[in-house]
N, C-alpha and C positions, 0 to 999 in steps of 0.2 A: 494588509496581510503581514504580518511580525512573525517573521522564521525562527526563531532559537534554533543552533544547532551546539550537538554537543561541544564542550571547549576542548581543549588542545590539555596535552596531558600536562600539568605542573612539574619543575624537573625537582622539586621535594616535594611530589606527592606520596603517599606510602606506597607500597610494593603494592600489584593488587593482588588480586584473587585470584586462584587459581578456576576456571569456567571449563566448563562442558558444554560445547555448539551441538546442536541436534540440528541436522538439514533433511528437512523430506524432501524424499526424490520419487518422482514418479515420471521414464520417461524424460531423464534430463543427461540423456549421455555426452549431451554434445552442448551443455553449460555448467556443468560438477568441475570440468576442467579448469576452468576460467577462474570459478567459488577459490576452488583449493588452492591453484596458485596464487593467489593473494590473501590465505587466510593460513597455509601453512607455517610461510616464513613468519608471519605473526604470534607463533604459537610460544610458549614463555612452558620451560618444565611442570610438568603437572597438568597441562593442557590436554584436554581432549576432544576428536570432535566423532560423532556419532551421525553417519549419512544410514537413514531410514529406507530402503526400497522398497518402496509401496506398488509392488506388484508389475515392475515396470515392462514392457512391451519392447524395450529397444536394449543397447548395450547397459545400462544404467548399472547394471551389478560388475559391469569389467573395467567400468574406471580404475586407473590407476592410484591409488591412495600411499598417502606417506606415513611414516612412524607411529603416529600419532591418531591415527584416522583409522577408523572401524565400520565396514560395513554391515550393517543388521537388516535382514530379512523381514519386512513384515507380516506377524500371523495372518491369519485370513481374515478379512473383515468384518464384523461383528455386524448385527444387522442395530439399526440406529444411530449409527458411528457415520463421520463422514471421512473419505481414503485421507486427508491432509489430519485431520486433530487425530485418528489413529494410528498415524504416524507420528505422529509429534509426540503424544501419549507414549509410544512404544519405545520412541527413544530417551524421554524421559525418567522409563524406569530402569534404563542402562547408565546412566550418567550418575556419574561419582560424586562429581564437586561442589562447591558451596551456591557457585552460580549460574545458572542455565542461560544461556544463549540461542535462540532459535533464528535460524534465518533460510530464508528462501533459498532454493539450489540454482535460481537465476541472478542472484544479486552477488558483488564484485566488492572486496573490501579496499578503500583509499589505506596506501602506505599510513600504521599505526588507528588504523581504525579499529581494530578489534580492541586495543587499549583504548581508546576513546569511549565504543559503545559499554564496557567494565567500567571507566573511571562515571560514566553520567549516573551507574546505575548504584555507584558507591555514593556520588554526590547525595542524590533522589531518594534511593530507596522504590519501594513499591513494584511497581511494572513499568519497566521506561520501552516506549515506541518509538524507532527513527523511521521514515520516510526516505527510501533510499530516492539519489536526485535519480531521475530517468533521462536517458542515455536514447535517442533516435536516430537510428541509419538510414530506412527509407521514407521519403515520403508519407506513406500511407499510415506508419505509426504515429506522423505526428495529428493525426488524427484523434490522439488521445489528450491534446490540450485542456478542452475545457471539461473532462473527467478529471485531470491533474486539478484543474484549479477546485471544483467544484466538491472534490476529495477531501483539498485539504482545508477550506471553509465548513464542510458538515462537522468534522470533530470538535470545532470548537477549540481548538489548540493553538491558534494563529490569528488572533484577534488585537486591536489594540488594548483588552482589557487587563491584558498577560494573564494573572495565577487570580487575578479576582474571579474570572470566569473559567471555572476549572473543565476540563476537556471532555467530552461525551464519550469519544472514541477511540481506537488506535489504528495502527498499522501492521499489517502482519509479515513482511518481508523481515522484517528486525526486529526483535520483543526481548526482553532482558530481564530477567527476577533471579529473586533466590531460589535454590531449592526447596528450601522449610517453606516459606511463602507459599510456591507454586503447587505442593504438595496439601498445603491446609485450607489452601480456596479448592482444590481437587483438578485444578490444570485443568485440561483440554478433555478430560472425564465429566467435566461439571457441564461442558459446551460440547459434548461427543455430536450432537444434528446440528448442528449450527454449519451453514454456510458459511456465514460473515464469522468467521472461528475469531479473526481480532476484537470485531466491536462487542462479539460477548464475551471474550476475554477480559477487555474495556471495564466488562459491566459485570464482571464477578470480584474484580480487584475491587471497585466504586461501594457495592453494595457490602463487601467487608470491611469497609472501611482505610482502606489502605491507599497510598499515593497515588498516581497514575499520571506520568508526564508521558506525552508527547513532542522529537523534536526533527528538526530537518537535516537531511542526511548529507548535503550539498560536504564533498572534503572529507566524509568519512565513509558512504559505503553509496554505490551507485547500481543500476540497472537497467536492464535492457531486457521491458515486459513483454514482447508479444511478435518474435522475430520470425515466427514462421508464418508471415501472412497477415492478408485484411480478415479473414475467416476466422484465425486465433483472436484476434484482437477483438472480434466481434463478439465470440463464443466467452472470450477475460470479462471485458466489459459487461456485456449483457448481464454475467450472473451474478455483480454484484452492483448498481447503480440503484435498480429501483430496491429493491431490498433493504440499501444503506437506506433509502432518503424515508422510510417508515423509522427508522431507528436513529434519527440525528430531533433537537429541540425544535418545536414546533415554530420560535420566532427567529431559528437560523436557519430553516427552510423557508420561512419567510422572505428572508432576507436575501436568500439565494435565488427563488423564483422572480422578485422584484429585479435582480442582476442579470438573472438570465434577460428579462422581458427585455430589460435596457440593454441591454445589448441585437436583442431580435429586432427592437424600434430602431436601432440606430442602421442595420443594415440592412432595413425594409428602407427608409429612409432616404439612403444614397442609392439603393440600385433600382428603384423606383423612378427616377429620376427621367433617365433614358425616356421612358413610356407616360411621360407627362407634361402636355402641351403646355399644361397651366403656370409651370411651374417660372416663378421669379428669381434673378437672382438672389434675393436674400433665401427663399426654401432655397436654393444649392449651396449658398453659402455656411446655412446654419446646418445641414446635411452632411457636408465635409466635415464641419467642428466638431459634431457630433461622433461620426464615425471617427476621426483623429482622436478624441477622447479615449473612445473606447481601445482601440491599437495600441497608445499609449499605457493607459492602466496596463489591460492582457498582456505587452511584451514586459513591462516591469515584474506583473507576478510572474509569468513561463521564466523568466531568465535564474527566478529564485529556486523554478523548482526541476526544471531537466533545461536539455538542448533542444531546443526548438527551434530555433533559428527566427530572426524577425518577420520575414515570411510567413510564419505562420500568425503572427498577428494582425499583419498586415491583410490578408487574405482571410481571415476571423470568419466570416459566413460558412465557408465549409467546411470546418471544424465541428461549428455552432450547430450547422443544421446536422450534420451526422450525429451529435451529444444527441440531438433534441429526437431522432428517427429511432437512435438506438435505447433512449430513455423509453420513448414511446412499447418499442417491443419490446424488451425488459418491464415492465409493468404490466404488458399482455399475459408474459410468460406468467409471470412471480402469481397475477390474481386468479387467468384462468386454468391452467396448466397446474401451475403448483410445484412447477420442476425447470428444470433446467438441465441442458448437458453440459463436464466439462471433464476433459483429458479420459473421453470412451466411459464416463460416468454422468446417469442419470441421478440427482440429487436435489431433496425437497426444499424446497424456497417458502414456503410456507412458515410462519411462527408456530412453534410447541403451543401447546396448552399449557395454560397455568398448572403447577401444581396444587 
């Protein structure tokens, strides 16, 4: 797995651009705090940032906001629209500047990262996607291991092949375009039912022919997905795993299932062991190597992409088996169901029709 993350700003790079951040908030009174203080003092004249409340249920409209920073209301929800792209949409057409900035109202920006995510997207062009690194306090979040890994293999962006194999998808915590751009592919209007609002975003950029890099946020912008509970993290997860994996290349799903399995083998393998009379020294020897393998790889990639802690690689089976229970009912939902809830909304999981 091959990170790019964006570079460090050049100190004769040109001035940049002046950006407009749209954060949808829905329900985040008690993480907009965290956003703002590390996205304020970031802010360069001409800076603006546009926080959406999408109808929120808690304080989310009494945050505290600085100079620069605007709270907007959003309309009522249109029926077809889903609450995050009609916000995103809403603050879109408030914003002044030449370059929009969208980012999640749970993610934290790394000292000069806001120059950083402007500089990749003057480098790029196109739709540039970071990956904020993920940030675990308890236990139970790091449950989200091998969704991290398996996230960031579906795009296609993190391959030994670099830019010969151009990327499928994005990420939606960090998304970066121009205005005119974002404007002529028709933004989060073009994707108004879309769940996965990134990877069709992904794929309105792709089919217009325009850039689309994806890169890894480790040093520029960080987050902390799913702090209220094993319930949040279930309800995050669930509504978008099986959905992504209809929507990623059919030989990097391939490629992913074949990883998973080798990984399943490896820790049927060792803890099989115990309950088999049969068993020789060489099966427990080649059962260690095997399991050791796999630890190895796993804490190499988690270390690239949040805090994990070695323990969690080390311990790999119940990460693995929780991916595999929550892949399981996420694919119940997504085929029979056709819906999902998340944050007090029910929302279609199902693919539109072709037009």
């Amino acid at each position: 797995m091959r990170i790019v993350r964006p570079s460090l700003v050049a100190p004769d790079a040109p001035t940049r651009r002046r950006c407009s951040v749209v954060v949808p908030a829905r329900n985040e009174a008690r993480t907009l705090p965290l956003l703002l203080a590390s996205l304020e003092p970031q802010l360069a004249p001409g800076d603006e940032v546009i926080l959406v409340d999408d109808h929120s249920e808690d304080g989310t409209a009494d945050v505290p906001l600085g100079p620069a920073t605007r709270m907007v209301a959003a309309p009522p929800l249109p029926d077809g629209w889903t609450g995050k792209n009609w916000a995103c949409w809403t603050g879109a057409q408030r914003a002044t500047e030449q370059v929009l900035v969208f980012l999640d109202a749970d993610t934290v920006l790394e000292p000069g990262g806001l120059d950083r995510l402007v500089d990749a997207h003057r480098r790029r062009g196109g739709l540039v996607s970071v990956q904020p690194f993920h940030v675990t306090e308890q236990p139970y979040e790091r449950l989200s291991a091998f969704f991290n890994v398996v996230s960031m293999m579906g795009v296609d962006a993190f391959t030994p092949f670099g830019s010969r194999r151009p990327p499928r998808g994005a990420f939606g915590p960090a998304l970066i375009t121009s205005s005119e751009q974002y404007h002529q592919l028709g933004g989060h209007a073009a994707v108004r039912d879309e769940l996965l609002d990134d990877m069709a975003l992904a794929r309105s950029w792709l089919q217009g022919g325009r850039p689309l890099t994806v890169l890894g946020g480790r040093g520029t912008i960080r987050f902390r997905m799913y702090p209220d509970g094993i319930g949040h993290l279930v309800e995050g997860w669930g509504k978008n795993v099986a959905g992504g994996a209809v929507r990623i290349r059919l030989t990097t799903l391939a490629l992913i299932v074949a990883w998973v399995s080798v990984c399943l083998s490896s820790a049927y393998g060792l803890l099989r062991l115990p309950f088999d009379s049969s068993a020789t020294a060489a099966d427990v020897q080649l059962a260690v190597f095997a399991y050791a393998l796999v630890v190895a790889q796993l804490w190499w990639m988690l270390r690239r992409l949040g805090r994990f802690g070695v323990a969690t690689a080390v311990l790999f089976p119940l990460p693995l088996a929780f991916f595999v229970g929550l892949f399981c009912r996420s694919a119940t939902f997504t085929a029979v169901r056709g819906r999902v809830t998340w944050k007090g909304r029910e929302v279609a999981t199902r693919e539109r029709p072709a037009a």
